[in-house]
C-alpha angles and dihedrals in degrees: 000000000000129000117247115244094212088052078106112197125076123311087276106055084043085053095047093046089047098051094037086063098050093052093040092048083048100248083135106040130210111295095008113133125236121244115261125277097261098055091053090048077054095051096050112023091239129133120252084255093065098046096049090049085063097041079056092050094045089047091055091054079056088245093118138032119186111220122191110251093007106066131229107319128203109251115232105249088268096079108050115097094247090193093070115103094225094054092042098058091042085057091052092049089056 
């Protein structure tokens, strides 16, 4: 998964709308686990401040919840704050 050049805004904000599509267009189901840290470092040549600094953004939007010795797990649609603007326009692109 790439990140879109035309995303506009910093790295995080790129990292974050490019995860929370996936999630939302259901790359990443309900209940899948995201790839460790350091994969996703990998992905999109980020630090592991940054990322978690999106994985913050896109828990907030409920798409997300970080649980110890699980990893951070993918959150059901109802869950996700559907009145964000984010996760209202995901949801139109898929």
């Amino acid at each position: 998964m790439a990140i879109k050049s035309g995303a506009g805004g910093n790295l995080t904000s790129r990292i974050a709308d490019n995860l929370g599509r996936a999630i939302v267009t259901q790359d990443y189901a309900a209940g899948a686990i995201l790839p460790f840290e350091d994969a996703l470092c990998a992905q999109f040549g980020a630090s592991r401040t940054i990322l978690r600094e999106a994985v913050k953004m896109l828990t907030a939007k409920g798409l997300l919840v970080a649980r110890q010795r699980k990893g951070t797990v993918v959150q059901p649609e109802s869950c996700w704050n559907l009145l964000d603007p984010d996760v209202l326009r995901w949801m139109l692109e898929r």
